[in-house]
N, C-alpha and C positions, 0 to 999 in steps of 0.2 A: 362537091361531094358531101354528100351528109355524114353528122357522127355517127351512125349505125354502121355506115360501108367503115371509118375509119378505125372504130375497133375491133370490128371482125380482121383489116388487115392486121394490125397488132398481135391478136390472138395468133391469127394463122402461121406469121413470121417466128414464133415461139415453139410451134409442134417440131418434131424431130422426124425426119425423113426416116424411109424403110430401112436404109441404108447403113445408117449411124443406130437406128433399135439393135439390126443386126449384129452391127458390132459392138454394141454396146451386152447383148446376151452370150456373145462368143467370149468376150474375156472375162464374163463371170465366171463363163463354163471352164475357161483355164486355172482360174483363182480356186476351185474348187475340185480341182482332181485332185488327188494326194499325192500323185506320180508328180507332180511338178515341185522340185527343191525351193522353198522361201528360203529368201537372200536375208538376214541379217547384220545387219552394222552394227560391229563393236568396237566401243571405242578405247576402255580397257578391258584387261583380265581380270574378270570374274571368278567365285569362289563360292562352292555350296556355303548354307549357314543354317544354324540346325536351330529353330526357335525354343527356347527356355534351355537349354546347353548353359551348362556353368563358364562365366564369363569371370576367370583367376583374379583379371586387373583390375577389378572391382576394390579389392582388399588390396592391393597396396603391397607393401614388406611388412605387415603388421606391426607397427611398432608398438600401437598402445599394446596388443597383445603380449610381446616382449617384455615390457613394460611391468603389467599386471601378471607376469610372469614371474618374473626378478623379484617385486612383492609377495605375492604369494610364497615363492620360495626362502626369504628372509622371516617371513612369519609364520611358519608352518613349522618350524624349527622347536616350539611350544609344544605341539603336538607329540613329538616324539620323544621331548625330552623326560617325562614321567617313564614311558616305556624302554629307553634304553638307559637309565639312569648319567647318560652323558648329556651335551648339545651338537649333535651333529650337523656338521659343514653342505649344506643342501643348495645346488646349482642348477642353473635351469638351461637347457640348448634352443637353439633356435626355433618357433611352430615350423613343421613339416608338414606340407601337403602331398597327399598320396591317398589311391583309393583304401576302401577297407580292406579290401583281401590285401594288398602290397602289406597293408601295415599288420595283418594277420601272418600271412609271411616271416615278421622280425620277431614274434613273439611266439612262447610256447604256448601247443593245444590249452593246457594247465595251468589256469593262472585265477587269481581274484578279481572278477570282473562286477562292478557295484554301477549304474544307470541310474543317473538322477535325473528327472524334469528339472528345464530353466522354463518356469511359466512365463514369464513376462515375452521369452524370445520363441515359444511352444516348441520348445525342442529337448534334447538330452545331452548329456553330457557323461563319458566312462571314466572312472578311476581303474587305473589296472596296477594289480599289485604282484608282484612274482613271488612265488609259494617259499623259496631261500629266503625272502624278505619279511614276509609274515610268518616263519621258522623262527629267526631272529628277534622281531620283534617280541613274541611268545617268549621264546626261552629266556630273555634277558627280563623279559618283565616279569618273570616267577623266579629269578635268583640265579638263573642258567646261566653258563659261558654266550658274550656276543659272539655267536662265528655262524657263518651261513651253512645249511644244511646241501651236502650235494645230492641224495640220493634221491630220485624219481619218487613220486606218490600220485594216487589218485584223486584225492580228495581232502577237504581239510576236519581236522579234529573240531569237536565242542569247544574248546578253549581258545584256537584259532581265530574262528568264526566270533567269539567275539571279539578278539581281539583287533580281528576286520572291521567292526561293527564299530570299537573305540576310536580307531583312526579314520573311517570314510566320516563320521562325526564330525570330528575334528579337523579334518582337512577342507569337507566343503563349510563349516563354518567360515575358516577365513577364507576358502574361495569365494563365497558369499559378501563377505566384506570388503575383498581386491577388485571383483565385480560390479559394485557400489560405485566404486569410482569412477567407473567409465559408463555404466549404465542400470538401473536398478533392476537388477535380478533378484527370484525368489527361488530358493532350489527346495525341491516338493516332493514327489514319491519318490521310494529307491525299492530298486530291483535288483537281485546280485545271480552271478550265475559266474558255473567255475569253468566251463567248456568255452573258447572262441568260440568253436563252431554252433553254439547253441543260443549264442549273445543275440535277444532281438533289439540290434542298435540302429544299423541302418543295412544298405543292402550293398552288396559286396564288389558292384561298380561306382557307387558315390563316393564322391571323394570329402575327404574329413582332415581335419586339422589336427597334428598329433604334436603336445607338449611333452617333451622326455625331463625327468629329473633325475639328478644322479646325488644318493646320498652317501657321504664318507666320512667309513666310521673309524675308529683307532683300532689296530690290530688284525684287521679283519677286510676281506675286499670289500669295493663299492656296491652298493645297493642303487636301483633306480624303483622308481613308478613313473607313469604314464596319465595323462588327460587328455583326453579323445573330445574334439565337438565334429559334427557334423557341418558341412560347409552350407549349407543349406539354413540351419540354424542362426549363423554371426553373418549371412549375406543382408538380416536387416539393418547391423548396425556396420557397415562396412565403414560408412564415413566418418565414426566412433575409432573403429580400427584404425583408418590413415590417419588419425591427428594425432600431431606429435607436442600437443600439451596435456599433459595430466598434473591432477590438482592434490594428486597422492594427499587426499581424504579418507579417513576413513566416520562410521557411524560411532566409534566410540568417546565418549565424551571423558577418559579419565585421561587425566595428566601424567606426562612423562613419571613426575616420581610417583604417583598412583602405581603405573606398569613396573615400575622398578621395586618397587614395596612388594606386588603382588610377585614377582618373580622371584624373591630373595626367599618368600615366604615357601614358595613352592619349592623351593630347594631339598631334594632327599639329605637325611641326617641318618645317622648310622648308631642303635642305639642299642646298647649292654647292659644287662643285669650281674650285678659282682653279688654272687648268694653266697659265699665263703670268702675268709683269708687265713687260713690257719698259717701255723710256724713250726717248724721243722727243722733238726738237725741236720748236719750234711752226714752224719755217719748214717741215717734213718735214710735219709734219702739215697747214700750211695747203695745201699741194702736192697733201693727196692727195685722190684722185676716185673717183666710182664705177666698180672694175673693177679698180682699181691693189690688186697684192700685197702685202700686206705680212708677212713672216716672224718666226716668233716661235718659243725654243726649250722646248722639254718637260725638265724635268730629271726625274730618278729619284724626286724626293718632289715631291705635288702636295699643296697646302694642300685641306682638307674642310671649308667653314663653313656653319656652322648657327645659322641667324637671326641672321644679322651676325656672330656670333662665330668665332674660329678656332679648331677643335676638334681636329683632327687632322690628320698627316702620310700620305700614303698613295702608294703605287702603280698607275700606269696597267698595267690588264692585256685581257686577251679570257676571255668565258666564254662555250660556245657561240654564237659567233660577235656576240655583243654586248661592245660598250664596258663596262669594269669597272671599278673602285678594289679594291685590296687595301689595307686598315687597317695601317700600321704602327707609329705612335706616336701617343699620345694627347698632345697640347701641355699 
């Protein structure tokens, strides 16, 4: 047999009889009806999964947040202490996750709402201050009783507003600073708005991370505010968030008794002008009534005391049509 006959057998034994085409075209035809049920093997239970869905366990139990929490609120106690003329006891609760609206929901429509950019994280960050809160801070800072105001308002006064203005200042200062430590943040435009429902922060199913602090003052009930971030925001530093070493640094380079000098300094002092002492009889005195004058002379040096002591000699003058003291010797 020649190789020509031998590979024509080869070829030949390799084609597919009618038979086997046949069946070969019929069970495509079944694989392609739709009326026929595909069997599936599962070997477990399965679970939709929604692609870019907030994933909680990313962040942990925030500890550094805590953390930088507990900070912040030991140092922000500066802040207020010019405006309440005391140092108020300031504590911090645990971060809260819950969407916007939930957390819209715990607070009134009415409140001081301040939006700062964190450039470095390209996100924001809310101060929420409640209107009894910046009542207080106002009234105690112009000489007013500290007591919180209960009554309804719609909006805040000129004096308020700045008063909003000296505290978001100085709060994101040192939040600026408590930040520093776990990651360099720059905090950049501010936006304020007094409406919840007008806040453009985030959208009212994202969920956000809410700091409460609760401040206590003598006399008078507790005061809180609020810091709002976005979860979307610290989702870059999550692995920032779970470490439970911090190096509680901060950028200031003064020394302990540097802060200590400068706090003493800052201390309010309480300070009296004596423009008279005349002397007087007790029979003149039992004499006198409501109404009756009595005359008393201004000499050219008037005593200046400060916290019961006499501190200095001074002159009665006019400045811009207000009563003045001119300093002349220190006693």
């Amino acid at each position: 047999m020649s190789e020509a006959e031998i590979d024509d057998d080869s070829a030949s034994s390799r084609k597919l009889t009618q038979e086997e085409v046949n069946a070969l075209i019929s069970g495509l035809d079944d694989q392609a009806d739709p009326s026929t049920p595909a069997v599936v093997a599962r070997e477990a239970e399965v679970s939709d999964y929604d692609f870019g869905s907030n994933d909680l366990s990313l962040l942990g139990d925030l500890y550094a947040l805590r953390v930088l929490n507990e900070r912040f609120a030991r140092m922000s106690r500066s802040v207020f202490l010019p405006l309440l003329k005391v140092t108020p006891r300031i504590t911090s609760f645990a971060p809260k996750l819950q969407t916007f609206d939930e957390y819209c929901e715990t607070v009134d429509s009415f409140m001081s709402l301040t939006m700062t950019r964190m450039e470095e994280l390209r996100g924001t960050q809310m101060l929420a201050l409640t209107p009894d809160f910046v009542y207080t801070l106002t009234n105690s800072y112009y000489g007013g009783n500290m007591r919180l105001k209960g009554s309804k308002r719609a909006d805040f006064t000129t004096t308020e507003s700045r008063v909003i203005e000296i505290v978001t200042d100085g709060l994101n200062g040192i939040l600026n600073a408590s930040w520093n430590d776990l990651t360099q943040t720059t905090f950049g435009e501010v936006t304020r708005e007094e409406n919840v429902a007008f806040a453009s922060f985030v959208e009212g199913g994202e969920t956000v991370i809410a700091c409460s602090f609760v401040v206590q003052l003598p006399g008078v009930e507790p005061a809180n505010f609020d810091i709002v971030y976005p979860l979307q925001t610290l989702k870059p530093i999550a692995a920032e968030l779970r470490s439970r070493v911090n190096t509680d640094t901060t950028d200031d380079n003064t020394t302990w008794l540097e802060r200590l000098e400068d706090a003493v300094l800052s201390a309010p002092l309480r300070l009296n002008v004596e423009l008279s002492k005349p002397t007087v009889s007790m029979s003149k005195l039992l004499q006198l009534s409501e109404g009756d004058v009595f005359p008393i002379q201004i000499g050219e040096n008037v005593t200046v005391i400060v916290e019961g002591e006499k501190m200095f000699l001074a002159d009665i003058g006019d400045v811009g049509g207000t009563r003045a003291i001119n300093i002349t010797r220190r006693l």
